[in-house]
C-alpha positions in Angstrom: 16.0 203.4 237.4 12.6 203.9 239.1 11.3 206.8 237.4 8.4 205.3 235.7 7.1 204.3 239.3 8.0 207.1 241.3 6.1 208.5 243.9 6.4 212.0 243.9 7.3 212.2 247.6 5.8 215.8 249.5 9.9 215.8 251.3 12.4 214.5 248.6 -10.2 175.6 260.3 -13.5 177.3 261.0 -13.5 176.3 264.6 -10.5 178.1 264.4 -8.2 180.4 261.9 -6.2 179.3 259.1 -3.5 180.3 257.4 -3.6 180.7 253.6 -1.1 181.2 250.6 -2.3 184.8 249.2 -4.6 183.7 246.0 -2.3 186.6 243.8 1.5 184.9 244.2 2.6 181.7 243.2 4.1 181.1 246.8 4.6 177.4 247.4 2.0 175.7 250.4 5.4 174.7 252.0 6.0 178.4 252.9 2.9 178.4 255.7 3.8 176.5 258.7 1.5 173.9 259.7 -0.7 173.9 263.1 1.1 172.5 266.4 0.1 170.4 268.1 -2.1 172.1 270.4 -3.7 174.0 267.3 -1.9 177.4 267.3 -0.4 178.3 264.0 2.7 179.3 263.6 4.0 182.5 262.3 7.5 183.4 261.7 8.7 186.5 261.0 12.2 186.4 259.2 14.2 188.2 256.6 14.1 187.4 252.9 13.8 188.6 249.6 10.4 189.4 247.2 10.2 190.6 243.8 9.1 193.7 244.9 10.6 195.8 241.7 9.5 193.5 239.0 10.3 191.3 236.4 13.8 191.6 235.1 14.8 193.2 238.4 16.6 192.2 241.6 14.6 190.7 244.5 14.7 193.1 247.4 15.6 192.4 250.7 12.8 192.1 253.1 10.9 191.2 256.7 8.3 189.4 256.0 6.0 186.9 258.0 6.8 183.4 256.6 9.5 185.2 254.5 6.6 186.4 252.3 5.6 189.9 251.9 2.5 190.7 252.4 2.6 187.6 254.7 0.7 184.7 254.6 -3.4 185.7 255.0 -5.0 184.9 258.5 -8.9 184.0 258.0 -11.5 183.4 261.0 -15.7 183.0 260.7 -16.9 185.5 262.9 -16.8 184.3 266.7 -14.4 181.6 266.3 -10.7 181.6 268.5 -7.9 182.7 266.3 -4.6 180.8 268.0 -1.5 182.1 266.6 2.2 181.3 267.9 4.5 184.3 267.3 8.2 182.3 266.6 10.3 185.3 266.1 13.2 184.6 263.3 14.1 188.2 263.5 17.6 189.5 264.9 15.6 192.2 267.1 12.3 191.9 269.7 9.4 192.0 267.8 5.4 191.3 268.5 2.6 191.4 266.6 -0.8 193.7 266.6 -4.2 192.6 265.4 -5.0 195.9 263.9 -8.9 197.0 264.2 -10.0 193.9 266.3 -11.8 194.3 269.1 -10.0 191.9 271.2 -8.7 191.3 275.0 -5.9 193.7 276.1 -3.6 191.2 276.8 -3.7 190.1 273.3 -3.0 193.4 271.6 0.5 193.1 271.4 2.2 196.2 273.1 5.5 195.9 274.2 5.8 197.4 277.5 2.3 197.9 278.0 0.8 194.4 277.6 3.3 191.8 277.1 7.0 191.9 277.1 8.7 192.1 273.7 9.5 188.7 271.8 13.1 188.0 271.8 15.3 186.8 268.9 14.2 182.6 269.0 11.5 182.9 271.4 7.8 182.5 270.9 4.8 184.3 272.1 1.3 182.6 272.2 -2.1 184.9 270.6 -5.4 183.4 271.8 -8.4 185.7 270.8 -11.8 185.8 269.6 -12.6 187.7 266.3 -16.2 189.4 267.5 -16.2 191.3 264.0 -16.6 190.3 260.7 -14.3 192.4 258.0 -11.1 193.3 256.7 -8.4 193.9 259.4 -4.6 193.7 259.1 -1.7 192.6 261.5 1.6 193.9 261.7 5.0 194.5 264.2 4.3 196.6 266.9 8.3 196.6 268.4 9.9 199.4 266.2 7.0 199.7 263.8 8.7 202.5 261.9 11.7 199.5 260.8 9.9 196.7 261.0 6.8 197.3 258.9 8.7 199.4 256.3 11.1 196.0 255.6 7.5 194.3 255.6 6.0 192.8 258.8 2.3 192.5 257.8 -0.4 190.9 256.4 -3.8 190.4 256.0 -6.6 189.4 258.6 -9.7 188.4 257.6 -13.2 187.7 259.2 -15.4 186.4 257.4 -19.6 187.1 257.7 -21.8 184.6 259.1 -23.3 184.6 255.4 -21.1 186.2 252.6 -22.4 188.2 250.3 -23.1 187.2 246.9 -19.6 187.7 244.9 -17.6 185.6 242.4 -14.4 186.4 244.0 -12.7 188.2 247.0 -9.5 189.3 246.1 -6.6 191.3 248.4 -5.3 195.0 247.6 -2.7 195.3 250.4 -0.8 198.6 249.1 2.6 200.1 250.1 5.1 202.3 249.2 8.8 201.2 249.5 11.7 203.6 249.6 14.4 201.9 247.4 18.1 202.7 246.4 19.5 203.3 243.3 20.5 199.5 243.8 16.9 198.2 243.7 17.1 197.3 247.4 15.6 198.7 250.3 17.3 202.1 251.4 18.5 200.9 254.8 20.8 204.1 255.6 17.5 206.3 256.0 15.5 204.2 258.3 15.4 206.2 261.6 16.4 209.5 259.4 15.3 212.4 261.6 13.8 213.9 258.5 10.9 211.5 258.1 10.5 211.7 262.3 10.1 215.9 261.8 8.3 216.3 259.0 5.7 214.2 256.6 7.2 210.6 258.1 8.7 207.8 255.2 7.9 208.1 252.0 8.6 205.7 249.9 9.2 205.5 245.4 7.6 202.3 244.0 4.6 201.1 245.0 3.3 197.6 245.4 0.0 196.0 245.6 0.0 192.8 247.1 3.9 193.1 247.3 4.0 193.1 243.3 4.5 195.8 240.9 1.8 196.4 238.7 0.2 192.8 239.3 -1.9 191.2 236.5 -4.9 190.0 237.6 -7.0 187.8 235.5 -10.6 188.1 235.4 -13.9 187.3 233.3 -16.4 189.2 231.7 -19.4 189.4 234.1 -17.8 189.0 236.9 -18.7 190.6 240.4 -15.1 190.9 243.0 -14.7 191.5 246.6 -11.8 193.9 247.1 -10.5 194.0 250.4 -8.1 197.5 250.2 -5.6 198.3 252.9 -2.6 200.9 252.9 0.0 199.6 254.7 2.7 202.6 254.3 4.6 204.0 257.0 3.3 207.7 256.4 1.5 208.0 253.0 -1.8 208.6 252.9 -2.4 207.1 249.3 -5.8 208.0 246.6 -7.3 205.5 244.2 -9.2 205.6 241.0 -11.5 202.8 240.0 -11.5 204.1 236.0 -13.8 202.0 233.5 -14.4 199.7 236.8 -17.9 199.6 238.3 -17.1 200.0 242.3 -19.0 200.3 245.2 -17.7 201.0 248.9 -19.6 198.4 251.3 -17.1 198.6 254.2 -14.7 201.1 255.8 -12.1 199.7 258.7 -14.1 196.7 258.6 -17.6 197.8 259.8 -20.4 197.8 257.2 -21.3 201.4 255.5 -24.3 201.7 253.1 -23.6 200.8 249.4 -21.7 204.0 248.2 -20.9 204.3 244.2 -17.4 205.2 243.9 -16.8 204.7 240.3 -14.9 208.0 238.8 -14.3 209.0 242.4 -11.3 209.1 244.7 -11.3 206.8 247.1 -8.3 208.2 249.9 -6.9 205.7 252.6 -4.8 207.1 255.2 -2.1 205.0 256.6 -3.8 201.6 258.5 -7.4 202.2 256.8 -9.0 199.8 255.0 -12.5 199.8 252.6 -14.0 197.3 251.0 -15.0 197.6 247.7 -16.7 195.7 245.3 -16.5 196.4 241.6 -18.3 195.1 238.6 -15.9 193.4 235.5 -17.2 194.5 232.3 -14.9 194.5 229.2 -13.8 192.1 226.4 -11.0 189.8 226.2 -7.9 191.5 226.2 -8.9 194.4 228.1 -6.5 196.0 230.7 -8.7 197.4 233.0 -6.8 200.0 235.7 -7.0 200.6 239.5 -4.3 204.0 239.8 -3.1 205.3 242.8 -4.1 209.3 242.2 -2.4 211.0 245.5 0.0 213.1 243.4 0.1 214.6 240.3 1.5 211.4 238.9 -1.1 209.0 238.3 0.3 205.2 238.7 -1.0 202.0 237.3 -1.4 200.1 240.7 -2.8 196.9 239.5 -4.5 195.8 236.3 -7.4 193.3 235.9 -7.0 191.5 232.3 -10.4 190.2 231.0 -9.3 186.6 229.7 -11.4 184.4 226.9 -13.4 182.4 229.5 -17.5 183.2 229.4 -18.5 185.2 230.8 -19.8 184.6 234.4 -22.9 187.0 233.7 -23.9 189.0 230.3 -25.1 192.3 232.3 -23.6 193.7 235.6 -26.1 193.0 238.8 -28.3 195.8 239.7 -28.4 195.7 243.3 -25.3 196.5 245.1 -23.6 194.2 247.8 -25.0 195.4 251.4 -23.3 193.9 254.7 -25.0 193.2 257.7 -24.6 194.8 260.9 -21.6 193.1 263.0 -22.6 192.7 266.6 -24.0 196.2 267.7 -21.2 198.7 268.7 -22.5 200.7 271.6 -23.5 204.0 270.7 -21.9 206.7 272.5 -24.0 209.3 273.7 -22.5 212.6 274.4 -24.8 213.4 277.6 -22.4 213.7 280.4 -19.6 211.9 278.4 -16.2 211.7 279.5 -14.5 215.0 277.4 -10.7 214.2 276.5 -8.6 217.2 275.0 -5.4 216.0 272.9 -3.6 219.2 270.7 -1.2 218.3 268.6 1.9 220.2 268.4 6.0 220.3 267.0 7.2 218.6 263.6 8.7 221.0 261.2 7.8 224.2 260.8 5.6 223.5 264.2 7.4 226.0 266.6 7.8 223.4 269.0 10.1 224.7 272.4 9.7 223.0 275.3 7.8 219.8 275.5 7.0 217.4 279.1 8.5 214.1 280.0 6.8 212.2 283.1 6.6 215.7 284.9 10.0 217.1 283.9 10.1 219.7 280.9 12.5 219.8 278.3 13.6 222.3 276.0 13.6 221.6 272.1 17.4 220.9 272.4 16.9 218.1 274.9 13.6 216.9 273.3 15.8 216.6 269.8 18.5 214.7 271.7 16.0 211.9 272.3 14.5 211.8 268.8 11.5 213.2 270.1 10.0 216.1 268.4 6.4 215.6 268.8 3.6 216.5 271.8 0.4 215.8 272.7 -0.9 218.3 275.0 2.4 219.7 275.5 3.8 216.3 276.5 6.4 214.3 274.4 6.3 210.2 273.9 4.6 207.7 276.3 4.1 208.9 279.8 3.6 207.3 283.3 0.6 208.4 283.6 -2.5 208.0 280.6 -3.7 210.6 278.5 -7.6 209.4 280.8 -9.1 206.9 282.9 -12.4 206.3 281.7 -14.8 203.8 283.4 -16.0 200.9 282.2 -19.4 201.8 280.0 -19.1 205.6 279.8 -19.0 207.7 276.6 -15.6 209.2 276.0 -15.4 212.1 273.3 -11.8 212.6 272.1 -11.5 216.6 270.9 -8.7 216.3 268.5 -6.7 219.8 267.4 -3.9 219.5 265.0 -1.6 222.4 265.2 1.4 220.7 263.2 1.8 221.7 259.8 1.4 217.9 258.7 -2.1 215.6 258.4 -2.4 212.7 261.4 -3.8 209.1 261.3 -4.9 208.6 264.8 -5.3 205.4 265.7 -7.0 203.9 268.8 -6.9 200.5 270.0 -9.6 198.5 271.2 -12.5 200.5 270.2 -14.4 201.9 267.3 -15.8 205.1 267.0 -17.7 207.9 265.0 -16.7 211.3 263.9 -18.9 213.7 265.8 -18.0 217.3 264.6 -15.5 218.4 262.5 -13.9 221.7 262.1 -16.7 222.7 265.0 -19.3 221.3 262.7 -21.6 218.6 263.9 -21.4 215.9 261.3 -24.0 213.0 261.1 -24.2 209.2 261.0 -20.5 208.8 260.5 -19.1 205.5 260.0 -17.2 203.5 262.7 -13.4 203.8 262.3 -10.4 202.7 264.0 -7.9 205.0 262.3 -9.2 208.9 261.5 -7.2 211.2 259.3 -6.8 214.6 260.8 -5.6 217.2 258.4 -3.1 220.0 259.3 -5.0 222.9 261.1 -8.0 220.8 262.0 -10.1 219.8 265.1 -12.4 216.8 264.9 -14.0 215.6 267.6 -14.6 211.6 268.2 -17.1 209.9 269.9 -16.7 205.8 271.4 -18.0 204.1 274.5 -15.6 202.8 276.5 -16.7 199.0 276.9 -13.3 196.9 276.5 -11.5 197.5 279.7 -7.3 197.4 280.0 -4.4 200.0 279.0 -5.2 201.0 275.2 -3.0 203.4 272.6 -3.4 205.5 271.2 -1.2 207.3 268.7 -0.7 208.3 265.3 -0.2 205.8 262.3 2.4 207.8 260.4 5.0 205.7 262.7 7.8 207.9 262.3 5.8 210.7 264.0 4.8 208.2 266.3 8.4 207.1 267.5 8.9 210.7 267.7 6.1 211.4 270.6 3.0 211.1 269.2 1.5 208.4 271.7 -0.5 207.8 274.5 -2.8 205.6 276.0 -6.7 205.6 277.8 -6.9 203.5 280.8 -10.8 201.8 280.7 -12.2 200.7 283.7 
């Protein structure tokens, strides 16, 4: 049934936010709950179903926010209060974290570190600044390794000051979704000890903007904003831009000089994002292809149809899009900085023997026992005590060495910062991130200032490996 779209797996309003119907679906207005009446929006996480596999096919059984998966888009100007009322329709505790933004801690939504899980029926207020323009994402932070894989997400934009000049901004929220022989989710193998030890939950279809292969209708001429996020549980996913002229203007929502990607592959690891912006040139009729390329099977991820209306411009622009600055990022300078050690150990094939819980070591055996099969710095899951306490305003540079035989996204919340050396090479004039990829057998060492104070994560994105032990926290100021 789902050969042709197969993965290959590696292991078998502006005062304030809004809330929009995604521009790619045909979802009804009546779907996105209105504002209360103190001005929060509503957002309801709940199960459903979404046409996930297609025309012709079942509709799978999902989570989604508003019963809509990706859910309903959240967009902000830069500096304005985002109000969002959490009313959980879910039969588990769930919240819900605002991936990338650099917001206060008691906003971030961390169960058991800075708020107390939603129950089932009850509601949890969000109240936060956006300080960033860019593309950012929210999704479940309670069980992250269930919850997002049955779809608790969606996208969170922040818009510049001034936009740049393009015809259209248009969402590529990407995921892979492990499905049954019966087109439906494969419930049996959530929490499958499998995924925890080894690459994490890969899925066999892919979606873009929770659609197979979605037709998008364009015109000759025309310049589009691409706003690309991979919202997996543990792929790391490639794309090809083919006949499309692209440029990459953003990465994790920070501005990066105009880079041409066109014929090249553009890799997001799980939770990135990059903005793209590519060029429509073509004649009516033509199927123009964005394929994800991470395996040796390349698959038609969406298609842009150029349609019979003029076109918008008769040659493509020459300049490309640039972003401004957002507010300046404090550059961390590593002059008496704060030095952090984290070594990554265990997984599969990692050798893993004994690992540390709050003081009290555990062999493998006992480790296993608790699901928990992963260290950092010879220490498995959360701990009572941080990974650092870094004051408030000092450079902290996190050494990174992976010693698992699988990559890492690590993911820090609360903070942006720059790749400083990899593989004991200094690198230059990296871009901010949130999320950073470390491959299997490799140190990279990251650089931030530490200027949001409160109790911040810090783990890895592939989420099973992160239910399995790979977390901790910093502790600024």
């Amino acid at each position: 049934m789902l050969s042709r779209r197969q993965f290959i797996a590696t292991s078998a309003i502006t005062a304030g936010a809004s809330l929009l119907v995604p521009s790619w679906s045909a979802r009804a207005a009546s779907q996105i709950s209105a504002a209360s009446d103190d001005g929060f929006m509503v957002l309801e996480p709940k199960p459903a179903t979404a046409p996930l596999a297609g025309a012709g096919r079942p509709p799978v059984n999902i989570w989604g926010y508003q019963g809509t998966v990706p859910g309903p888009v959240i967009r902000a100007k830069r500096g304005a209060r985002i109000r969002v009322r959490l009313k959980n329709g879910l039969s588990q505790p769930t919240t819900v974290h605002w991936h990338g933004i650099r917001i206060s801690n008691a906003m971030d939504g961390v169960p058991g570190l800075t708020q107390d899980a939603v129950e089932p029926g009850k509601t949890f207020d969000y109240s936060f600044i956006a300080p960033d323009a860019g593309t950012y994402w929210y999704h479940s932070h309670a069980k992250t390794w269930e919850q997002v894989a049955r779809g608790l997400y969606g996208l969170l934009i922040v818009d510049e000051d001034t936009p740049p000049k393009v015809d259209r901004d248009i969402a590529f929220v990407a995921d892979d979704w492990l499905l049954g022989k019966d087109g439906q989710l494969h419930e049996e193998s959530l929490g499958r000890m499998m995924d925890w030890s080894h690459g994490g939950r890969m899925g066999n279809w892919l979606t873009v903007n929770g659609l197979t292969e979605p037709e998008i209708p364009v015109r000759a001429g025309e310049r589009i904003r691409l706003r690309c996020i991979n919202t997996a549980n543990a792929r790391t996913m490639a794309f090809s831009f083919g006949k499309l002229g692209a440029h990459l203007i953003a990465l994790d929502g920070q501005p990066v000089p105009p880079e041409d990607v066109t014929g090249v592959k553009l890799t997001l690891a799980p939770a990135q994002r990059a903005d793209v912006v590519v060029d429509i040139q073509g004649s009516p009729g033509d199927k123009l292809a964005i394929s994800e390329v991470s395996t040796r099977h390349s698959i038609e991820a969406a298609l842009f149809t150029v349609t019979n209306a003029p076109p918008v411009r008769a040659e493509a622009p020459n300049e490309p899009v640039t972003l401004k600055p957002n507010r300046a990022i404090p550059l961390p300078k590593t002059a008496g900085a704060q030095m952090i050690d984290l070594v990554m150990e265990g997984g599969a094939m990692g050798g893993l023997r004994q690992g540390i819980i709050d003081g009290k070591m555990l062999s493998i055996q006992e480790l296993v026992e608790k699901k928990l099969v992963w260290t950092f710095n010879g220490k498995a899951g959360m701990q009572k005590e941080p990974l650092e306490r870094i004051p408030l305003g000092r450079t902290a540079v996190v050494n990174m060495v992976n010693k698992t035989a699988f990559p890492h996204a690590m993911h820090l919340h609360g903070h942006h910062f720059r790749v400083i050396e990899r593989d004991g090479k200094p690198v230059a004039n990296a871009p901010w991130r949130d999320t950073e990829l470390v491959d299997r057998n490799e140190q990279v060492k990251i650089a931030f200032v530490a200027d949001n104070p409160g109790k911040w994560l810090f783990h890895c994105h592939m989420l099973e490996h992160v239910a399995a032990g790979m977390i901790t926290r910093i502790e600024v100021g």
